[in-house]
N, C-alpha and C positions, 0 to 999 in steps of 0.2 A: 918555623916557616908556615906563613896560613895561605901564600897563596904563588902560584906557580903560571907560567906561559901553558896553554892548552893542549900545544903539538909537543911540547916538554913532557907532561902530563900521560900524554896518550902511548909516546915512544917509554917511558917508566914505567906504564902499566902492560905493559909487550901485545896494546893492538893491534900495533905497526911494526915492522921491524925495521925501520929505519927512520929517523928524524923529520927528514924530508920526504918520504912518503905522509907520515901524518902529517905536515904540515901541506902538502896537496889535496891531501883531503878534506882539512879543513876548508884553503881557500875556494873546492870546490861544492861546497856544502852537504858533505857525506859525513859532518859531525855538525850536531845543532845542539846549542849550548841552551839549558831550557826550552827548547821546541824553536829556536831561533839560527840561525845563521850568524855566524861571527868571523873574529878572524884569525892567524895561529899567533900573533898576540897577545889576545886574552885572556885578562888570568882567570885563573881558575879556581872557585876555593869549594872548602867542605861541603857540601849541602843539596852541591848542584848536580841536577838533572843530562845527564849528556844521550842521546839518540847517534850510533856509531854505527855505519855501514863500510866494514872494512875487506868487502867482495866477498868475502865465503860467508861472511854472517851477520844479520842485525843485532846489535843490541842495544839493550834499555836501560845503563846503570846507574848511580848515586854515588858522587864523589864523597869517599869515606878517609881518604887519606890522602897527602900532599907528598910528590914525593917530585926531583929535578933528576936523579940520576937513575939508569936503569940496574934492577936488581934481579936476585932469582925468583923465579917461577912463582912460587909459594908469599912472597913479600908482596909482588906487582899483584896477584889475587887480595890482598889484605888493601888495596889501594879503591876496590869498588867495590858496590852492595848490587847485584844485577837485581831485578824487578821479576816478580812473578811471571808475570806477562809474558815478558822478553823468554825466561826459561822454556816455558809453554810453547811460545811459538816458535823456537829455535828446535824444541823437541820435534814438532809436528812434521819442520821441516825434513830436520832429518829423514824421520820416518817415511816421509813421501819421494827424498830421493833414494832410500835403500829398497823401494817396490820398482822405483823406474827413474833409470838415469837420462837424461838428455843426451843423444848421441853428440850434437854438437857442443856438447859445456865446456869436450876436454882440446876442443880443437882452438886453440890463439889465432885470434886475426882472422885471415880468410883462407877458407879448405885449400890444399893443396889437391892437387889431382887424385892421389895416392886418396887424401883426406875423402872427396866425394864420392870415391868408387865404395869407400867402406862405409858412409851415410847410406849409399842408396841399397847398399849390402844389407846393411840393420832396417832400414824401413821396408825392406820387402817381405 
Protein backbone atom coordinates (compact mmCIF):
# COMPACT_ATOMS: atom_id res chain seq x y z
CA UNK A 1 0.00 0.00 0.00
CA UNK A 2 1.72 3.54 -0.87
CA UNK A 3 -0.97 5.43 -0.44
CA UNK A 4 -3.99 6.09 2.02
CA UNK A 5 -7.22 8.66 2.61
CA UNK A 6 -5.71 11.44 5.00
CA UNK A 7 -8.51 11.39 7.82
CA UNK A 8 -7.77 7.35 7.55
CA UNK A 9 -4.20 8.32 8.11
CA UNK A 10 -4.53 10.51 10.92
CA UNK A 11 -7.24 8.26 12.90
CA UNK A 12 -4.15 5.21 12.32
CA UNK A 13 -1.67 7.35 13.57
CA UNK A 14 -4.03 8.17 17.07
CA UNK A 15 -4.21 12.25 16.46
CA UNK A 16 -7.80 11.87 16.57
CA UNK A 17 -9.61 9.46 18.32
CA UNK A 18 -12.22 9.05 16.17
CA UNK A 19 -12.57 8.93 12.20
CA UNK A 20 -14.80 11.64 12.05
CA UNK A 21 -13.23 13.94 14.32
CA UNK A 22 -10.17 13.82 11.81
CA UNK A 23 -12.12 14.04 9.07
CA UNK A 24 -13.65 17.50 10.58
CA UNK A 25 -10.69 18.79 10.92
CA UNK A 26 -9.51 18.25 7.87
CA UNK A 27 -12.56 19.77 6.19
CA UNK A 28 -11.99 22.64 8.54
CA UNK A 29 -8.42 23.34 7.79
CA UNK A 30 -6.62 22.27 11.12
CA UNK A 31 -4.62 19.78 8.85
CA UNK A 32 -2.71 21.21 5.91
CA UNK A 33 -1.28 18.81 3.60
CA UNK A 34 2.15 20.53 2.51
CA UNK A 35 1.33 23.87 3.97
CA UNK A 36 -2.05 23.71 1.89
CA UNK A 37 -5.66 22.93 2.82
CA UNK A 38 -7.15 19.74 1.36
CA UNK A 39 -9.68 17.47 1.82
CA UNK A 40 -10.46 14.09 4.04
CA UNK A 41 -10.11 12.45 0.55
CA UNK A 42 -6.84 12.91 -0.07
CA UNK A 43 -4.51 10.48 -0.24
CA UNK A 44 -1.65 10.56 1.37
CA UNK A 45 1.70 9.04 0.65
CA UNK A 46 5.27 8.77 2.08
CA UNK A 47 7.09 11.92 1.95
CA UNK A 48 4.59 14.43 2.82
CA UNK A 49 4.71 17.25 5.06
CA UNK A 50 1.28 17.36 7.24
CA UNK A 51 0.81 20.81 9.93
CA UNK A 52 -1.99 19.06 12.62
CA UNK A 53 -3.76 21.29 15.16
CA UNK A 54 -5.57 18.65 17.01
CA UNK A 55 -6.59 21.42 20.13
CA UNK A 56 -4.16 20.39 22.76
CA UNK A 57 -1.28 20.58 20.46
CA UNK A 58 0.62 21.67 17.00
CA UNK A 59 2.33 19.57 15.29
CA UNK A 60 4.87 19.41 12.28
CA UNK A 61 5.34 15.70 11.03
CA UNK A 62 6.70 13.75 7.90
CA UNK A 63 4.67 10.81 6.67
CA UNK A 64 7.09 7.88 7.20
CA UNK A 65 4.50 5.22 6.92
CA UNK A 66 1.14 4.17 5.36
CA UNK A 67 -1.03 2.59 7.41
CA UNK A 68 -5.49 2.31 6.96
CA UNK A 69 -6.14 0.60 10.17
CA UNK A 70 -5.69 1.70 13.67
CA UNK A 71 -2.84 0.00 15.72
CA UNK A 72 -1.00 0.17 19.06
CA UNK A 73 0.61 3.17 20.55
CA UNK A 74 4.10 2.21 19.62
CA UNK A 75 3.21 1.19 15.57
CA UNK A 76 0.94 4.64 15.01
CA UNK A 77 4.42 6.45 16.41
CA UNK A 78 6.46 4.46 13.74
CA UNK A 79 3.89 6.09 11.10
CA UNK A 80 5.52 9.78 11.49
CA UNK A 81 8.94 11.53 11.74
CA UNK A 82 7.86 14.91 14.00
CA UNK A 83 10.31 18.07 12.90
CA UNK A 84 12.66 19.54 15.22
CA UNK A 85 10.75 22.73 15.20
CA UNK A 86 7.51 21.09 16.14
CA UNK A 87 9.35 19.40 19.27
CA UNK A 88 10.78 22.71 20.36
CA UNK A 89 7.87 24.52 20.30
CA UNK A 90 5.49 21.91 21.67
CA UNK A 91 8.24 21.88 24.48
CA UNK A 92 8.33 25.69 25.16
CA UNK A 93 4.66 25.30 25.21
CA UNK A 94 4.50 23.11 27.78
CA UNK A 95 6.74 24.83 29.86
CA UNK A 96 4.74 28.05 29.78
CA UNK A 97 1.56 26.31 30.69
CA UNK A 98 3.26 24.53 33.72
CA UNK A 99 4.33 28.34 35.13
CA UNK A 100 0.70 29.64 34.59
CA UNK A 101 -2.56 27.99 33.49
CA UNK A 102 -5.40 30.02 32.09
CA UNK A 103 -8.09 29.94 34.52
CA UNK A 104 -10.63 29.97 31.61
CA UNK A 105 -8.88 26.79 29.30
CA UNK A 106 -10.55 24.27 31.54
CA UNK A 107 -14.09 25.75 31.50
CA UNK A 108 -16.28 24.46 27.98
CA UNK A 109 -18.56 26.78 26.43
CA UNK A 110 -19.65 29.50 28.41
CA UNK A 111 -19.00 30.01 32.52
CA UNK A 112 -21.61 28.78 34.40
CA UNK A 113 -22.37 30.98 37.42
CA UNK A 114 -20.49 28.56 39.80
CA UNK A 115 -17.67 28.94 36.66
CA UNK A 116 -17.47 32.98 37.13
CA UNK A 117 -17.57 33.42 40.79
CA UNK A 118 -14.19 31.04 40.71
CA UNK A 119 -12.58 33.15 37.63
CA UNK A 120 -13.19 36.31 39.56
CA UNK A 121 -11.89 34.22 42.73
CA UNK A 122 -8.40 33.44 40.81
CA UNK A 123 -7.94 36.88 39.12
CA UNK A 124 -8.27 38.68 42.50
Amino acid sequence: MDSTRIDKWLWAARFFKTRSLATDAVERAKVKLNGERTKPSHNLRIGDMLLIDNGAAEWEVRVCGIADKRGSAAVAQGLYGETAASVEKRRLLAEQHRFFREPAAAIKGRPTKRDRRLLDQSSS
